[in-house]
Rosetta silent file (secondary structure, phi, psi, omega in degrees, C-alpha in Angstrom):
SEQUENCE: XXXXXXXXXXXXXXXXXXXXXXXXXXXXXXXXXXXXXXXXXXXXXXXXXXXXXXXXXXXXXXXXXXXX
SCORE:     score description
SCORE:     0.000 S_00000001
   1 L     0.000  136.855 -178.147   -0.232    7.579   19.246 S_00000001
   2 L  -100.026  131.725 -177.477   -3.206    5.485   17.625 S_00000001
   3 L   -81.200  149.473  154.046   -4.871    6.503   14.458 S_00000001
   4 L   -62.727  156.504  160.746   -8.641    6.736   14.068 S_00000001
   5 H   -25.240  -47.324 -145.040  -10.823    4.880   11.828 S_00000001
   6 H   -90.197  -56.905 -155.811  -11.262    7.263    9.308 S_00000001
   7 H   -53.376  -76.093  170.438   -7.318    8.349    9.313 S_00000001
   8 H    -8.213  -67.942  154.274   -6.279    4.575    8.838 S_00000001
   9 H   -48.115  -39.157 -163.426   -8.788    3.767    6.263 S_00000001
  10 H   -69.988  -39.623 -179.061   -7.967    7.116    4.479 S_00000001
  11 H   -88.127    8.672  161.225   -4.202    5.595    4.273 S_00000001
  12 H   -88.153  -62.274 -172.122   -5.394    2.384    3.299 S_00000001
  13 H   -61.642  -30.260  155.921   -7.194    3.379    0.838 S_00000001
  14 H    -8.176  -73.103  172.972   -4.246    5.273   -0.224 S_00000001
  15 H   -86.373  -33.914  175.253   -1.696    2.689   -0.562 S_00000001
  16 H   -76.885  -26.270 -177.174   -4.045    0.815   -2.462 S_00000001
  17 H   -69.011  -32.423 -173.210   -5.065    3.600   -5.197 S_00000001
  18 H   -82.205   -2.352  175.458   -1.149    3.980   -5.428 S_00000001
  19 H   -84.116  -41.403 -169.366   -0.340    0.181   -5.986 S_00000001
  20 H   -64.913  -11.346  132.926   -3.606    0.049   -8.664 S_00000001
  21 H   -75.984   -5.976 -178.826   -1.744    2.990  -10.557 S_00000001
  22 H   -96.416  -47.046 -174.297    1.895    1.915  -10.544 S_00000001
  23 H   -34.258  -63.385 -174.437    0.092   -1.651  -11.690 S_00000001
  24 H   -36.610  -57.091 -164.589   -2.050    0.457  -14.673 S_00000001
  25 H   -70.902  -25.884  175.414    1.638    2.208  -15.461 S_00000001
  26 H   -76.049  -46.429 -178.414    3.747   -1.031  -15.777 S_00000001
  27 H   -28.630  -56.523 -149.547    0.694   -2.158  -17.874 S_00000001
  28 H   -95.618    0.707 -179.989    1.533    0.538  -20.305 S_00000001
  29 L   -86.190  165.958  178.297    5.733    0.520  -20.139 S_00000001
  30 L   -97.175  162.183 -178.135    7.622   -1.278  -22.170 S_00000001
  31 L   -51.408  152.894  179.009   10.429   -3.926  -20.890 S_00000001
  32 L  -135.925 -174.128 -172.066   13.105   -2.435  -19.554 S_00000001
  33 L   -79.170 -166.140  177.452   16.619   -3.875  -19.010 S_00000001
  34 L   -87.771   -0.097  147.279   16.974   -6.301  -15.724 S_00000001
  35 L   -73.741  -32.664 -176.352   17.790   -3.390  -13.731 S_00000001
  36 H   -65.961  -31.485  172.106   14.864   -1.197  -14.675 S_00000001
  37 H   -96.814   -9.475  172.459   12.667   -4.649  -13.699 S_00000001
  38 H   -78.055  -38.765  174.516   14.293   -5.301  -10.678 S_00000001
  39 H   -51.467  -51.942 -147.487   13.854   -1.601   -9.488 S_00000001
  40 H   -67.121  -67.117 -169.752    9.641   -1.534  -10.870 S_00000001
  41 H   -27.484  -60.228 -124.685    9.498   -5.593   -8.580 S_00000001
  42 H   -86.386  -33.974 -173.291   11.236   -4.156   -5.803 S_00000001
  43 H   -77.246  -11.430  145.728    9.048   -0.707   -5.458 S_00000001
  44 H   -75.336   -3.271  170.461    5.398   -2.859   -6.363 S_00000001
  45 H   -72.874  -56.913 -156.525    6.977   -5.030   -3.062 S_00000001
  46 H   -52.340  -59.898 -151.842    7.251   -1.546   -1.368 S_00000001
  47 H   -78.701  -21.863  142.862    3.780   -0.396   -2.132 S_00000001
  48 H   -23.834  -74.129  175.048    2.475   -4.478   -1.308 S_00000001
  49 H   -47.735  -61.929 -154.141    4.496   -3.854    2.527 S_00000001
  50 H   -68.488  -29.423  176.865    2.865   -0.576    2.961 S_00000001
  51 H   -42.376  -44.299 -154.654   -1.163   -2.153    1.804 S_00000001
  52 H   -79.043  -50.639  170.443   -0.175   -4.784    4.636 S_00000001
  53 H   -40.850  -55.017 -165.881    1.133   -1.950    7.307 S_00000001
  54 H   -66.789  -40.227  165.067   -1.843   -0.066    6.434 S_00000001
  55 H   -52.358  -62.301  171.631   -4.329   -3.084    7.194 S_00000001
  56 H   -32.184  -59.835 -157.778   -2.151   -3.685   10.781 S_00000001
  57 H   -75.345  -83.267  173.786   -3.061   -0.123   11.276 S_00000001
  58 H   -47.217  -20.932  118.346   -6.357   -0.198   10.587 S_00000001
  59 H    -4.520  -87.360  178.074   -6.624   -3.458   12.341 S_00000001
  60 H   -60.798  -24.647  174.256   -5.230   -1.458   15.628 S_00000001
  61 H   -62.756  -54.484 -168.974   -7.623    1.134   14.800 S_00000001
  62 H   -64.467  -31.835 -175.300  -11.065   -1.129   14.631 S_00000001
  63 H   -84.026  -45.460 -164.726   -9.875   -3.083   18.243 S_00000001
  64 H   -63.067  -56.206  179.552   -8.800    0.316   19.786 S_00000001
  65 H   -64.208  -31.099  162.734  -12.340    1.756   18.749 S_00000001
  66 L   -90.686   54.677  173.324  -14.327   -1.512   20.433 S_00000001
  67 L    13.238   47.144  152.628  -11.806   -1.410   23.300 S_00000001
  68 L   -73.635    0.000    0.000  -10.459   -4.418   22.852 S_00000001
């Protein structure tokens, strides 16, 4: 099933307010050991992958609405 416009952007915009708060909160943590930074890397990858999904998506949205 193909998302609209507006649902797509709304989960775009989404994944981006949640990577620009997990940034702001590593801003304010303190170092952690090299598991505690491998975990924060691997879940600012996570919320990176989903920004990129969510562009693909909206992508498929914007061709599906000019019927390409």
């Amino acid at each position: 099933m193909s998302k609209t416009m507006e649902e797509a952007e709304a989960q775009l915009n989404a994944a981006r307010a949640a990577f620009q708060a997990e940034l702001q909160q590593d801003c304010n943590r303190s170092e952690g050991s090299g598991a505690q930074e491998r975990r924060r890397e691997e879940h600012q990858q996570h919320l990176r992958d989903e920004i990129v999904r969510c562009e693909r998506e909206m992508e498929l949205a914007r061709n599906a609405a000019a019927g390409t």
